[in-house]
GUKOLVO-431631 format. One line per field, with one value per residue: residue number from 0; residue in three letters; chain; x, z, y of N, C-alpha, C, O in turn. Coordinates in steps of 0.02 Angstrom, whole numbers. Layout:
<pts>
n	NUM, ...
res	ALA, ...
chain	A, ...
n.x	X, ...
n.z	Z, ...
n.y	Y, ...
ca.x	X, ...
ca.z	Z, ...
ca.y	Y, ...
c.x	X, ...
c.z	Z, ...
c.y	Y, ...
o.x	X, ...
o.z	Z, ...
o.y	Y, ...
</pts>
This chain:
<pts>
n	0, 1, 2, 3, 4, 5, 6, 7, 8, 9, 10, 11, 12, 13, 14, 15, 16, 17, 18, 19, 20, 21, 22, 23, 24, 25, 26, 27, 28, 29, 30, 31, 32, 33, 34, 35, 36, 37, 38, 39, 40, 41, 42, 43, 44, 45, 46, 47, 48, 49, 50, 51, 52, 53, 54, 55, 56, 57, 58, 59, 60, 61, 62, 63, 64, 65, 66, 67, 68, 69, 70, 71, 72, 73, 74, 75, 76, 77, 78, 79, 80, 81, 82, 83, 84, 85, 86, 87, 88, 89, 90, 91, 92, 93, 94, 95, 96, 97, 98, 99, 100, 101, 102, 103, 104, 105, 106
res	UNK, UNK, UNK, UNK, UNK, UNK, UNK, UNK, UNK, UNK, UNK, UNK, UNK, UNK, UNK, UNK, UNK, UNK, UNK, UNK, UNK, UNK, UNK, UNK, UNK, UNK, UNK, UNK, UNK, UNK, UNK, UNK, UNK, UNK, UNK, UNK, UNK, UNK, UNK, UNK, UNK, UNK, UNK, UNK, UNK, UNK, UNK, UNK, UNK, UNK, UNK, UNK, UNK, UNK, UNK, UNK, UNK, UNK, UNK, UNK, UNK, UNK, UNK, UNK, UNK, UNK, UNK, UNK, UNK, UNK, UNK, UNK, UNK, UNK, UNK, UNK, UNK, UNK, UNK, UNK, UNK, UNK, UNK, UNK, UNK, UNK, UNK, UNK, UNK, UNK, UNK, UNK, UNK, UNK, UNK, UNK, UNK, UNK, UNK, UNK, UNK, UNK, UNK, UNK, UNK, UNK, UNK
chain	A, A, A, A, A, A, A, A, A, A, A, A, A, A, A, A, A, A, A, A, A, A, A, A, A, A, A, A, A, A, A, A, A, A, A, A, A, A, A, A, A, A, A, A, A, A, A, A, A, A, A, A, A, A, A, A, A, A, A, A, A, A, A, A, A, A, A, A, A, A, A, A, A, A, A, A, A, A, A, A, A, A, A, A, A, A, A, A, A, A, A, A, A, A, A, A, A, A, A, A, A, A, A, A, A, A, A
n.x	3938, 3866, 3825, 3783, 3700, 3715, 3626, 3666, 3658, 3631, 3725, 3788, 3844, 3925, 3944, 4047, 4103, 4099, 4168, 4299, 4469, 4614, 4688, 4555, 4540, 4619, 4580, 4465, 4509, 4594, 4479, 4365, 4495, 4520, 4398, 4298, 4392, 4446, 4580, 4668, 4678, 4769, 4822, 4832, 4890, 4890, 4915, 4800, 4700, 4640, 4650, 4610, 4602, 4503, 4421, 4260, 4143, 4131, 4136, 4207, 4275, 4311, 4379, 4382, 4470, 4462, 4528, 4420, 4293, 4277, 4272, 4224, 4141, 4147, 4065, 4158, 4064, 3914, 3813, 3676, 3705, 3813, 3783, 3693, 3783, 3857, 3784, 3748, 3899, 3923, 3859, 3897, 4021, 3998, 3922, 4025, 4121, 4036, 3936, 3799, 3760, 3669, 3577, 3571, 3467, 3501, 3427
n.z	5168, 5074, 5089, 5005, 5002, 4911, 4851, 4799, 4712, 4850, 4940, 5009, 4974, 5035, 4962, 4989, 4911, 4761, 4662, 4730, 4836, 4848, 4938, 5013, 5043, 5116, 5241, 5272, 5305, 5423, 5487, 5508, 5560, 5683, 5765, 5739, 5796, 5735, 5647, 5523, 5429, 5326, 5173, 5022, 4894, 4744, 4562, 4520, 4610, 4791, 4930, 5075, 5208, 5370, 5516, 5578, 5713, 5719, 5582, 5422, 5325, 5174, 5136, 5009, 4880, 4697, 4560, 4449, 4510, 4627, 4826, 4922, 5061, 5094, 5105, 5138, 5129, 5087, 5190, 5297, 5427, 5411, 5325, 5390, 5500, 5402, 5366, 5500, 5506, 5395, 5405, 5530, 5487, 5385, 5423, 5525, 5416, 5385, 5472, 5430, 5331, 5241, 5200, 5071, 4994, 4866, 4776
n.y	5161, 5043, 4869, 4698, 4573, 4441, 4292, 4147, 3980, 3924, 3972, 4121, 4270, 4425, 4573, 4690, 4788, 4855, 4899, 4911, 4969, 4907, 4953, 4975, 4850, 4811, 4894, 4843, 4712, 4736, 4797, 4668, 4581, 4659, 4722, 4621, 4517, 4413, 4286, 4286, 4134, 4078, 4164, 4212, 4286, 4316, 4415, 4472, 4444, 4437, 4313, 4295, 4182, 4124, 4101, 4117, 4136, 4005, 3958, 3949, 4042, 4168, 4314, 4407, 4485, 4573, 4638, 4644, 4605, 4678, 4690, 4558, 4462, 4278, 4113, 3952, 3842, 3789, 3831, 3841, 3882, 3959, 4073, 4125, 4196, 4257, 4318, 4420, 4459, 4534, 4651, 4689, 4740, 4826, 4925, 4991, 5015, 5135, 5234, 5254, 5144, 5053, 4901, 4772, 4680, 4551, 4434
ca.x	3948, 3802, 3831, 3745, 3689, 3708, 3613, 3675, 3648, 3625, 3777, 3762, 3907, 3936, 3984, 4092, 4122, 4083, 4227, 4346, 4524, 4665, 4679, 4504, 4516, 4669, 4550, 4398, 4553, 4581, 4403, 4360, 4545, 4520, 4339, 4296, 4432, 4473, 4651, 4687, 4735, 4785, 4831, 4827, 4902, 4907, 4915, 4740, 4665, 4674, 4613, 4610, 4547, 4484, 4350, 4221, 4096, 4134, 4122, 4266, 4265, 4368, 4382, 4421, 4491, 4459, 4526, 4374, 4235, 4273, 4278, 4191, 4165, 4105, 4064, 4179, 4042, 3836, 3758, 3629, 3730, 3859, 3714, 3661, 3830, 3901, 3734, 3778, 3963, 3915, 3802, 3948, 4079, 3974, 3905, 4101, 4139, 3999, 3898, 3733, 3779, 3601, 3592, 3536, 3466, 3478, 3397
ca.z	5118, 5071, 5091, 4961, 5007, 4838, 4858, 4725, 4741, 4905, 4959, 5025, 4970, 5080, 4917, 5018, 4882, 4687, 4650, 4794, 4799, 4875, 5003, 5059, 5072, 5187, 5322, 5279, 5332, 5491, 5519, 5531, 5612, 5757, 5778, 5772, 5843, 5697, 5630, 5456, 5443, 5234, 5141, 4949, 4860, 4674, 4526, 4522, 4653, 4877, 4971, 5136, 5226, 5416, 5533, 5623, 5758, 5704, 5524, 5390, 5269, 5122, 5106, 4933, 4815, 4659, 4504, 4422, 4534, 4708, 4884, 4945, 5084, 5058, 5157, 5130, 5131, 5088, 5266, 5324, 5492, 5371, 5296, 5455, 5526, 5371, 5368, 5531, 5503, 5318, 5444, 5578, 5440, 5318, 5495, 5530, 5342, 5355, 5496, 5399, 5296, 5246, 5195, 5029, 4991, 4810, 4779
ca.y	5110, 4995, 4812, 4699, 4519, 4395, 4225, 4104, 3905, 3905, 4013, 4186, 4322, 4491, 4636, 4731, 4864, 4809, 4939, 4918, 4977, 4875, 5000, 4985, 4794, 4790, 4940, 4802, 4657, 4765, 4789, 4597, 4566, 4684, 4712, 4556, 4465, 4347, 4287, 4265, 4071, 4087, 4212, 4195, 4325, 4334, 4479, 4516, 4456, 4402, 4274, 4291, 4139, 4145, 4075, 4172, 4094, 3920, 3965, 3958, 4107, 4216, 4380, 4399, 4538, 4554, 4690, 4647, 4589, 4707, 4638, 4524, 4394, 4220, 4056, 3903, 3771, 3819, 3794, 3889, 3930, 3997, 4122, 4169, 4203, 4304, 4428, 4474, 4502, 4588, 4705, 4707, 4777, 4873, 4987, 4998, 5058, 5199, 5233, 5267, 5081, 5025, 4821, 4773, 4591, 4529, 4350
c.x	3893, 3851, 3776, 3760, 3695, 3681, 3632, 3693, 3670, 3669, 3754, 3841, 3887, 3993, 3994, 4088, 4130, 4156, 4308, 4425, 4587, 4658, 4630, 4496, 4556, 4637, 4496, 4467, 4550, 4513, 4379, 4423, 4533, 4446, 4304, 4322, 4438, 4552, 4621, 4749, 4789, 4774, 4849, 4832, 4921, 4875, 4871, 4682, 4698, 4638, 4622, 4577, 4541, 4408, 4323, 4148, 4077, 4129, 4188, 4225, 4321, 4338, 4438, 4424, 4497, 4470, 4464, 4295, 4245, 4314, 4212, 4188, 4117, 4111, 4112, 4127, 3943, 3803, 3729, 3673, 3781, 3823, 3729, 3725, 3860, 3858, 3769, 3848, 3970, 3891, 3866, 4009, 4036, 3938, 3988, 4121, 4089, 3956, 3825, 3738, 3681, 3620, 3529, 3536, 3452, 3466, 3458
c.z	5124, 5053, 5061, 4977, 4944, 4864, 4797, 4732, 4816, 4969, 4974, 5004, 4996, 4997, 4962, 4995, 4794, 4666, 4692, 4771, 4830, 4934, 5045, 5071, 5129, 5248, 5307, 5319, 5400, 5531, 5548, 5584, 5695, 5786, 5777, 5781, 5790, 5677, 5582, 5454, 5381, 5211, 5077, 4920, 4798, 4622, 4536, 4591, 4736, 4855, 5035, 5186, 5340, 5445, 5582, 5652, 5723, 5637, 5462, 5319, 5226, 5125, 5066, 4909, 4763, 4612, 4483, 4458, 4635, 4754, 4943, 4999, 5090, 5105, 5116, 5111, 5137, 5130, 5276, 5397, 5458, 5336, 5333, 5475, 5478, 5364, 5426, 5530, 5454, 5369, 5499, 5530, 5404, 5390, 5521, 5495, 5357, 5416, 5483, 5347, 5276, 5190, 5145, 5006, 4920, 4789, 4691
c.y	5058, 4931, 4759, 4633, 4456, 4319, 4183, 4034, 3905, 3928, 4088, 4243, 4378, 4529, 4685, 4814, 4819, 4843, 4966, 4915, 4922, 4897, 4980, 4903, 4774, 4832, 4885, 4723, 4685, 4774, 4714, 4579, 4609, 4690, 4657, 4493, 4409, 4339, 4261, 4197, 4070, 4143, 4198, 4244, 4332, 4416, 4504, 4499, 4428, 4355, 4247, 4240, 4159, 4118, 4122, 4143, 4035, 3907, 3970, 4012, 4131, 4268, 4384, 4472, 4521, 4602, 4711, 4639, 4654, 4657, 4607, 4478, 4338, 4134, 4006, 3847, 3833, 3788, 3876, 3932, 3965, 4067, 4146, 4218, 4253, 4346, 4448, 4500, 4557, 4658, 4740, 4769, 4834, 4920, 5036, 5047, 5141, 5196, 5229, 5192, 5065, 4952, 4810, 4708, 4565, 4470, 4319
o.x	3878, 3901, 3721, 3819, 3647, 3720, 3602, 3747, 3726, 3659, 3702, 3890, 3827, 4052, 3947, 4078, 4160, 4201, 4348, 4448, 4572, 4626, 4643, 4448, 4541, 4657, 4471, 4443, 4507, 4500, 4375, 4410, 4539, 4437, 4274, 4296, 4432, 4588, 4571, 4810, 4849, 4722, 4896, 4776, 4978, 4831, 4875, 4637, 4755, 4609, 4638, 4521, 4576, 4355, 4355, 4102, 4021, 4118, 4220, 4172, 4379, 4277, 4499, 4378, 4527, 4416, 4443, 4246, 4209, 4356, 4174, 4236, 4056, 4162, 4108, 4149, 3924, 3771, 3748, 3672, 3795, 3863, 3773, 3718, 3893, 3871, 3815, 3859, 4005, 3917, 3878, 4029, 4059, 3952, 3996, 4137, 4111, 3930, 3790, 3691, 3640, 3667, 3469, 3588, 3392, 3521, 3456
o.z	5179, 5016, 5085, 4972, 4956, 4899, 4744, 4758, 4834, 5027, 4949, 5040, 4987, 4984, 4974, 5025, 4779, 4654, 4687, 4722, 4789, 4979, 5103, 5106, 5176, 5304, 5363, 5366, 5438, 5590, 5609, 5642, 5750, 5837, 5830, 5777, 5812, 5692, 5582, 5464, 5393, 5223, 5078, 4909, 4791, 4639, 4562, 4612, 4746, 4802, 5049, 5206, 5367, 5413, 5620, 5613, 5704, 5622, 5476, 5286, 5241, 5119, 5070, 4921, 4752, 4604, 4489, 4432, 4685, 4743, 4985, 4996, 5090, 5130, 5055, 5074, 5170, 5122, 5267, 5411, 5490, 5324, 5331, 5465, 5506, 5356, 5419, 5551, 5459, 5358, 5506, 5547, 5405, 5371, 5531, 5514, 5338, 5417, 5526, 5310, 5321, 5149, 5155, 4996, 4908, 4782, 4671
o.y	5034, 4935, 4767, 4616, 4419, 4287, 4195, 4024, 3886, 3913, 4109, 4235, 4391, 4518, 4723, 4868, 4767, 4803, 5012, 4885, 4879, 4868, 4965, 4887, 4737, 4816, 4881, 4692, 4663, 4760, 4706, 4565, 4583, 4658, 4648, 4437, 4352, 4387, 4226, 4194, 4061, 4174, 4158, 4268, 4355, 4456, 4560, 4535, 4407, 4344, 4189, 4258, 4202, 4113, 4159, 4131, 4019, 3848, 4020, 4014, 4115, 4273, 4374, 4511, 4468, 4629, 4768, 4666, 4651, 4613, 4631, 4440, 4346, 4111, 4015, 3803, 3881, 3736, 3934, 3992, 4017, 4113, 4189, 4279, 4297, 4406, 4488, 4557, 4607, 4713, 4800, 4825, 4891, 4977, 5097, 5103, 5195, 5141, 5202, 5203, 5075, 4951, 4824, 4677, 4554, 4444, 4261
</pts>
């Protein structure tokens, strides 16, 4: 599974899966929960979409579901250590999802 970088004002988004099913966001929830050791503080569950909230090396984040847009995960606050910190987890998960994963950067 290719993992797809989005830069947009100053924010960085991790596309998970543009077409992702429910299914595959609760083994991408397990993936972040056990592999790398995070807890899910919020959970936001409505009709069409999650929102899973959660911090990861000092960082507050969502992993979101979406009917229409996939899954995705996305910094709380546009800092650069928030960037930094969600390529490598995008890289950590999307290697996880697919061994052969190759990392695609769209400006």
């Amino acid at each position: 599974m290719s993992v797809t970088l989005r830069t947009n004002l100053g924010s960085t988004e991790a596309v998970l899966a543009d077409d992702g099913t429910l299914s595959l966001f609760y083994h991408i929830a397990d993936i972040v929960s056990n592999d790398l050791k995070v807890r899910f503080v919020n959970k936001e569950d409505e009709a069409d979409s999650l929102n899973w909230n959660f911090r990861y090396k000092g960082q507050n984040f969502t992993l979101h579901y979406s009917i229409y847009n996939g899954i995705s995960i996305v910094p709380s606050e546009s800092k650069d250590r928030s960037n930094k910190v969600l390529t490598e987890m995008a890289v950590a998960v999307g290697t996880r999802l697919d061994a052969g994963s190759a990392l695609r950067k769209i400006a």
